[in-house]
C-alpha positions in Angstrom: 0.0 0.0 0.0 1.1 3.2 -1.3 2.0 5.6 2.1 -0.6 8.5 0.7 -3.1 5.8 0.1 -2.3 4.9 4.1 -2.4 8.0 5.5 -5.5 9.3 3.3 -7.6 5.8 4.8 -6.5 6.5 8.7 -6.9 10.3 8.2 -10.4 9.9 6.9 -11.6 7.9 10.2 -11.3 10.6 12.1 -13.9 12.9 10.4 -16.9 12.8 12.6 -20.1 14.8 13.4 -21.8 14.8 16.2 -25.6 15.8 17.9 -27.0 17.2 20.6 -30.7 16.6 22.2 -33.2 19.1 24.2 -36.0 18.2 26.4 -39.9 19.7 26.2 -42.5 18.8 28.7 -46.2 18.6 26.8 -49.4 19.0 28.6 -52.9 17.4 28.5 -56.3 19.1 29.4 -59.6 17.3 29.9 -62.7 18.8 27.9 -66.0 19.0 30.3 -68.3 19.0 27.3 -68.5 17.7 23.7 -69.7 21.2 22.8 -66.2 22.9 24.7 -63.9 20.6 23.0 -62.9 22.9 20.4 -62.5 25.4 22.9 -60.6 23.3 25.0 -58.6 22.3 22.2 -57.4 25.3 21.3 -56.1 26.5 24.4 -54.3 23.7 25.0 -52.5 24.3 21.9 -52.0 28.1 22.5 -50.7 26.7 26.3 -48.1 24.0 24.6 -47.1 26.7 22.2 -46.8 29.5 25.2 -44.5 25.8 27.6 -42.0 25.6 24.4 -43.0 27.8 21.6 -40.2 26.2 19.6 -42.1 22.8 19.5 -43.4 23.4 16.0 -40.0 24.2 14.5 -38.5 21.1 16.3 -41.1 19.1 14.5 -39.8 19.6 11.5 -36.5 18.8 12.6 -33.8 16.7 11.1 -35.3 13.0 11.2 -33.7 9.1 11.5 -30.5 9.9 13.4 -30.3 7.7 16.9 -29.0 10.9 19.0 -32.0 13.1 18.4 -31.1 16.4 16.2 -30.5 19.9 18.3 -33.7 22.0 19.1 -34.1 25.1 17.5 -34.7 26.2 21.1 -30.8 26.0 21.7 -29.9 28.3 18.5 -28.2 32.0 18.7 -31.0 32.9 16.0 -33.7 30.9 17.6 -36.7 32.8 15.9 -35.0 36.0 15.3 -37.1 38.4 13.0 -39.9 35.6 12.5 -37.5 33.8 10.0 -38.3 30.1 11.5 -41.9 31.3 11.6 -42.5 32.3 8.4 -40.5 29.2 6.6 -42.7 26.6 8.8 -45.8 28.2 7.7 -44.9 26.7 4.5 -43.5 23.8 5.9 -39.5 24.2 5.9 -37.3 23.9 8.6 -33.0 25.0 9.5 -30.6 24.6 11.6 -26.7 26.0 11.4 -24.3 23.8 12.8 -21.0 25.0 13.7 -18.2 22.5 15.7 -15.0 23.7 16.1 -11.5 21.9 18.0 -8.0 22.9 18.9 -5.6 21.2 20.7 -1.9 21.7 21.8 0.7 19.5 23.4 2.3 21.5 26.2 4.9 18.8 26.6 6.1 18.6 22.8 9.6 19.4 21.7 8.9 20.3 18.2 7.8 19.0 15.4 10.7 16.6 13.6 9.4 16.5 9.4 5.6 16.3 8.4 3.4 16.8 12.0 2.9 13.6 13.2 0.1 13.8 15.2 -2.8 16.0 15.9 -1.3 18.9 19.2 2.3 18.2 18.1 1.9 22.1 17.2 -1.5 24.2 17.9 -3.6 22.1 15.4 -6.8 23.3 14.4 -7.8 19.6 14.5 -11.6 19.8 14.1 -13.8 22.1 11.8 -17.4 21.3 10.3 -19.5 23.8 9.2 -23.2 22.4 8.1 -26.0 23.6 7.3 -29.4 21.7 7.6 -32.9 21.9 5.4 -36.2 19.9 5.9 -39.4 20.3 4.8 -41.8 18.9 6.1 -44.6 16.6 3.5 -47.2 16.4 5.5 -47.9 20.0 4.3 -49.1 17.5 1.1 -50.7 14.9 2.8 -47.6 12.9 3.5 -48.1 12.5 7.3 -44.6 11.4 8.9 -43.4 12.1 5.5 -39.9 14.3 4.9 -37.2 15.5 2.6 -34.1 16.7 3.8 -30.7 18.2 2.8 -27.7 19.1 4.1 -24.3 21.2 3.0 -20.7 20.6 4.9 -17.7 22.8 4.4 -14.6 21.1 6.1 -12.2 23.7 7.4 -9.7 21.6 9.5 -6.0 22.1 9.5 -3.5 19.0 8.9 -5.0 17.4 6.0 -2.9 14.3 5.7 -4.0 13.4 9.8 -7.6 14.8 9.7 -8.9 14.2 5.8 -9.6 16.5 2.6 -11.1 19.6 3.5 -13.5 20.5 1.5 -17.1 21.9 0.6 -20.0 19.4 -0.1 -23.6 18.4 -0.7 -23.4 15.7 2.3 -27.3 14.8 2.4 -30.6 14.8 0.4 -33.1 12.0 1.1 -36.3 11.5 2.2 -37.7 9.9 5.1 -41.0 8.4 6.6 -42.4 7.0 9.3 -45.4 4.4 9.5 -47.7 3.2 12.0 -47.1 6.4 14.9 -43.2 5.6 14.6 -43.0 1.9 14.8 -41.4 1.8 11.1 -38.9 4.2 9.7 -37.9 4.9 6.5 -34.9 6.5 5.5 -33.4 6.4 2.1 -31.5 9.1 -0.5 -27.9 10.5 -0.1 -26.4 10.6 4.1 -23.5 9.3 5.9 -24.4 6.4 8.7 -22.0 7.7 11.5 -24.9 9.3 13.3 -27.6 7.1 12.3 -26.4 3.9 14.2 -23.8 3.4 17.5 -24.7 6.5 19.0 -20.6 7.1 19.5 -20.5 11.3 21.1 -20.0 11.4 24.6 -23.5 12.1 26.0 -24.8 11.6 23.0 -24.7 15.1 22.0 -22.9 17.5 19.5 -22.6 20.4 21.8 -20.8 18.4 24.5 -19.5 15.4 23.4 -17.0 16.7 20.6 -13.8 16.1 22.8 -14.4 12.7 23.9 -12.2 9.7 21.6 -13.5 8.2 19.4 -13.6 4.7 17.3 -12.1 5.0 14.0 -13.3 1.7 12.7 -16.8 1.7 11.8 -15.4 4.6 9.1 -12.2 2.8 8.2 -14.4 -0.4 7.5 -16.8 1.9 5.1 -19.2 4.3 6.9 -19.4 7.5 5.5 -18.5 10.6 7.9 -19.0 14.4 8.3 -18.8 16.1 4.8 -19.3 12.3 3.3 -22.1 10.8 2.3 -22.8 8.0 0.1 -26.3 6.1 -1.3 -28.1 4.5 1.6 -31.5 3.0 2.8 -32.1 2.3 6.6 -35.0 0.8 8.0 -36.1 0.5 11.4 -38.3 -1.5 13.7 -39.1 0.4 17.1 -41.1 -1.7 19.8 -43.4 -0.1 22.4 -41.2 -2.0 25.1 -38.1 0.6 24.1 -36.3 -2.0 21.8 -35.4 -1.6 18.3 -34.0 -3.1 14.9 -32.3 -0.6 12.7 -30.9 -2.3 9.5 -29.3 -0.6 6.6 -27.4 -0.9 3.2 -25.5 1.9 1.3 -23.1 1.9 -1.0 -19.6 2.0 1.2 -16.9 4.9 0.9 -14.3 3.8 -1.5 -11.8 1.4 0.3 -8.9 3.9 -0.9 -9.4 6.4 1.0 -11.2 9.5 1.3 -8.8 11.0 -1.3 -9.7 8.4 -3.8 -13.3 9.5 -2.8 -13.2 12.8 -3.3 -11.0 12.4 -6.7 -14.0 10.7 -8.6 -16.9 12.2 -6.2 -16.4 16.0 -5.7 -19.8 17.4 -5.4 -20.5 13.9 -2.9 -23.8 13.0 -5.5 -22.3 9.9 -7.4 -24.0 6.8 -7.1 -21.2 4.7 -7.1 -17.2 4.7 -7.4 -14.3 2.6 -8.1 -13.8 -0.5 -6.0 -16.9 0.2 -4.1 -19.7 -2.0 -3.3 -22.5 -2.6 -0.8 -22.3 -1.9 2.5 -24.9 -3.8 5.5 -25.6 -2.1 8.9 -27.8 -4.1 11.3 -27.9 -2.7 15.1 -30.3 -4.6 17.8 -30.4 -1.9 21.1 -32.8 -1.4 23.9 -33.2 2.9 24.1 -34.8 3.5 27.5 -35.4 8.2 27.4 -34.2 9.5 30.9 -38.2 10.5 32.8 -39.5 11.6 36.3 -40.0 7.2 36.3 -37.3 5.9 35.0 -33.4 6.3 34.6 -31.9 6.6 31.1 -30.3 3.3 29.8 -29.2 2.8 25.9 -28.2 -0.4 25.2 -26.7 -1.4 21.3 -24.8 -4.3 19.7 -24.4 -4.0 15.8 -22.4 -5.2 13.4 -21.0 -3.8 9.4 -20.0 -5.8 6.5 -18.8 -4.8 3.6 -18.8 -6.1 0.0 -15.9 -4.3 -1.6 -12.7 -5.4 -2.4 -10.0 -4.3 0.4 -6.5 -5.5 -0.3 -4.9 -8.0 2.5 -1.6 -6.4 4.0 0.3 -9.8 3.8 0.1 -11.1 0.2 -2.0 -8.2 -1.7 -4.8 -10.1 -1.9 -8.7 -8.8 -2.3 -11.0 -9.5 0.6 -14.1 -8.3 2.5 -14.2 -6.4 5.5 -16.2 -6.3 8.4 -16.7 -5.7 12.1 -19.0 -5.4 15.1 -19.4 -3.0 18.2 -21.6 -3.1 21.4 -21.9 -0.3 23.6 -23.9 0.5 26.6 -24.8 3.7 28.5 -26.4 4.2 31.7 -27.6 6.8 34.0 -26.5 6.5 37.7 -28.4 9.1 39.7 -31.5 11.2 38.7 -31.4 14.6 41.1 -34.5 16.4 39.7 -37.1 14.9 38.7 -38.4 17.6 36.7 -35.2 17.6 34.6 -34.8 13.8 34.5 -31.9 13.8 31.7 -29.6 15.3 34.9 -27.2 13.4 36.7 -24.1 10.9 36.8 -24.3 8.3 33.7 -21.5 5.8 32.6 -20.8 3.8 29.6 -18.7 0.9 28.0 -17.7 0.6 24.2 -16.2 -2.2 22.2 -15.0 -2.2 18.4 -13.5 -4.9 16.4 -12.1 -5.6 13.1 -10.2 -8.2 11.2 -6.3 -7.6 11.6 -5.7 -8.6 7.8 -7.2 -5.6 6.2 -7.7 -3.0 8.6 -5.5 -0.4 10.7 -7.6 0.0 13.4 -8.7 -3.8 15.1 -9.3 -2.9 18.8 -11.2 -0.2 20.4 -12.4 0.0 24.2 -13.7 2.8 25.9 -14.9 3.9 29.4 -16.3 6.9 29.6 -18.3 8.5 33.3 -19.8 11.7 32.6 -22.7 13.9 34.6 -24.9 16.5 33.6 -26.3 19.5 35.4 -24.2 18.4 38.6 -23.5 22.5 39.6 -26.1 24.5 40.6 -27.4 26.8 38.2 -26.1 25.0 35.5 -29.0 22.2 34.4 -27.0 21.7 30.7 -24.2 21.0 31.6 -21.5 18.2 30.6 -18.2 17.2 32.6 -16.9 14.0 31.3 -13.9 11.7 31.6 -13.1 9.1 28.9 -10.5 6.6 29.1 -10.0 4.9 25.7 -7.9 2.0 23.8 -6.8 1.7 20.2 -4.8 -1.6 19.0 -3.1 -1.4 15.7 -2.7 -4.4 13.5 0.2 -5.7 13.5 0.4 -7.3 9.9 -0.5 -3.9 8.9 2.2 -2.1 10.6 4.6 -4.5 9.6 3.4 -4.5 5.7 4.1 -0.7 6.2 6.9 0.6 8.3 10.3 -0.5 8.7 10.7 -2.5 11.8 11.2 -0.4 15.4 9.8 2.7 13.5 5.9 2.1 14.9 4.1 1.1 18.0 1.0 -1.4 17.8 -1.5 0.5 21.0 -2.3 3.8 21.4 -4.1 5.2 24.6 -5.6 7.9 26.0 -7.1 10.1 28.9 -9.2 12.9 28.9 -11.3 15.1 31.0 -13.5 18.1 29.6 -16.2 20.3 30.6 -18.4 21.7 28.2 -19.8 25.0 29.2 -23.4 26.6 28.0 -22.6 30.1 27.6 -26.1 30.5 26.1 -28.9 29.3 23.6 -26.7 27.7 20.8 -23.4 28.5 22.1 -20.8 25.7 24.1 -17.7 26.1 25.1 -15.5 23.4 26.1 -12.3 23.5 27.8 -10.1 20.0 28.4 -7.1 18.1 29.3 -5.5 15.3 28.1 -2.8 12.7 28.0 -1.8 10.6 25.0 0.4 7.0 24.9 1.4 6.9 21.3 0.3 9.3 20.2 1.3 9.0 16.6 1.6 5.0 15.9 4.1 5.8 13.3 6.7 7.4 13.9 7.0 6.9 17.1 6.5 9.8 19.7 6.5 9.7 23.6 3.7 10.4 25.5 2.0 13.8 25.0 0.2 16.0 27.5 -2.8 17.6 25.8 -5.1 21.1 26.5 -8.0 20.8 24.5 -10.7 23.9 23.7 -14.0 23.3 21.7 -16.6 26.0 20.6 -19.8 24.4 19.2 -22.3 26.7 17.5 -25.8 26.7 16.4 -27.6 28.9 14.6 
């Protein structure tokens, strides 16, 4: 394997996006007589609307991703000027999403050649600006019905350790739900790294950008932030809080993200070279944090991919796959009328065959609360322990002996910080083992800031 082709496949598992979720209490009000009920009706409506005005904009909402997408309640614009108002009179819905990282190694003594990894100097490691578009088709009788669209500029520094940057059409689809939400549809143009695994840190975008993530599910195939490819999902809720969520698309090309955007530049090709079909199945049991009951999200998936990866050893063309499980839970529930608050924890587990993959091993622990300070109900202190193992046959196929190291670990507290509607700030620390699997580098000591936008 050619070393651009290498570094263009690792760099481009590290492109993610990420999503936040809001709470909204509803009310219900009894009628006394038939002849009230509109009446009755109405005010109820004109009191849910007065509780969370923002409800009807939310509604139209970005649909089909497991982390639910970010309220238009939490925006800087919110409904500035009556923009949001006057668009979902006619049915159409936005939201501006801007997620932004830096990090720097305070313990570095300069970069030797090409930056090795991400801190080695004040990297700019991190930078998606999106913007979202729905509307909604029940405006022509499509109940549950939606199309949707989204745009991704990429402005990230170190392209050969974080991916292209780039501008792109990165969604455009449509999606449906049947029977009240016990079948979803989704099918059109998207990347799956938010619609399955549910990988942030608190399952949110505003407050989970600084935890690690797996690099595996998008080394195997997944598309990420900025990449989308052709892809259906289906899936099965049950009214006891389990689910089924299954999926083909056609996989990012095994080459790289390079190679991808080569052939694919505006991100709307059906298919590319060396590509094939890509399944997705994930089993999980989603229990929603409420004044009864604890949060508890449950998932065990797995990926396989049709295309034709090339073996490290003898240059062979194989398969790829590999599976995860991951399980969060919440601890302690303080207020009952803001049930999401508390301490939660969670597990993760990735793996993938050592023949044609980088990346074989992930493990995470991660304990995080939110709303713990008074004052401050949103909230997010975390603390994330993770572990990546390398594939050896991979490493060996590439570097010259003693040149690499086969693990790489990390550490890392953060504390993400709502300044106010749509704005997060997010200071950290960190320490790195390996930080660079090739070359080699000693440990590095990492301060972290993220600023996550939306608008």
């Amino acid at each position: 394997m050619k070393t651009s082709k290498r570094r263009s496949t690792v760099a481009a598992a590290v492109l993610v996006a990420m999503t936040a979720s809001p709470f909204a209490a509803a009310q219900d009000t009894d009628t006394a007589t038939t002849a009230s009920t509109g009446a009755v009706d109405a005010a109820q409506t004109d009191a849910e609307a007065d509780a969370n005005p923002f409800a009807r904009f939310d509604a139209i909402g970005l649909k089909g991703w497991m982390t639910p997408f970010p309220s238009t309640g939490d925006t800087i614009l919110g409904d500035a000027g009556g923009i949001r108002s006057s668009l979902a009179d006619i049915g159409f819905g936005f939201l501006g999403l801007s997620v932004n990282n830096i990090m720097y190694d305070v313990a570095n003594d300069g970069v030797r050649g090409t930056q090795a990894y991400n801190g080695e100097k004040l990297t700019y490691n991190v930078g998606i600006q999106s913007i979202f578009a729905q509307y909604d088709l029940g405006r022509l009788g499509l109940q549950g019905g939606q199309l949707f669209g989204a745009a991704t500029l990429l402005t990230h520094q170190a392209e050969h350790l974080n991916g292209p940057r780039d501008f792109r059409l990165t969604s455009l689809g449509y999606y449906q739900s049947f029977a009240d939400g016990a079948v979803e549809l989704k099918v059109g143009y998207f990347d799956n790294l938010q619609e399955y695994a549910g990988m942030s840190v608190g399952g949110s975008i505003t407050s989970g950008s600084l935890g690690p993530q797996s690099r595996i599910p998008v080394q195997v195939g997944w598309g990420a932030a900025g990449f989308g490819t052709p892809a259906l999902n289906m899936t099965f809720n049950s009214k006891r809080d389990t689910y089924l969520k299954v999926g083909v698309q056609r996989s990012m090309s095994p080459n790289g993200f390079d190679a991808e955007l080569d052939v694919n530049g505006d991100g709307l090709r059906f298919d590319v070279p060396d590509a094939s079909a890509l399944y997705t199945g994930e089993w999980g049991y989603k229990r929603d944090p409420s004044a009864q009951a604890r949060s508890t999200w449950f998932r065990v998936g797995g990926i396989y991919n049709t295309s034709d990866y090339t073996r490290f050893i003898d240059g062979s063309k194989v398969d790829n796959w590999a599976a995860y499980a991951a399980i969060d839970h919440q601890f302690t529930q303080p207020n009952a009328d803001m049930p999401f608050q508390g301490v939660y924890g969670g597990l993760t587990i990735n793996r993938a065959p050592n023949e044609q993959n980088f990346f074989t091993h992930y493990y995470e622990a991660r304990i995080y609360g939110i709303g713990l300070l008074p004052n401050r109900p949103f909230d997010l202190v975390s603390v994330v322990a993770s572990y990546n193992g390398l594939s050896k046959e991979a490493l060996g196929a590439s570097f010259a002996p003693g040149t690499y190291d086969s693990e790489m670990m990390s550490l890392v507290g953060s504390y993400a910080y709502r300044a106010r509607a749509g704005v997060y700030i997010q200071p950290g620390v960190g320490v790195s083992v390996n930080p660079s699997f090739a070359p080699k580098r000693g440990t590095a000591y990492h301060l972290y800031l993220a600023a996550t936008l939306l608008f």
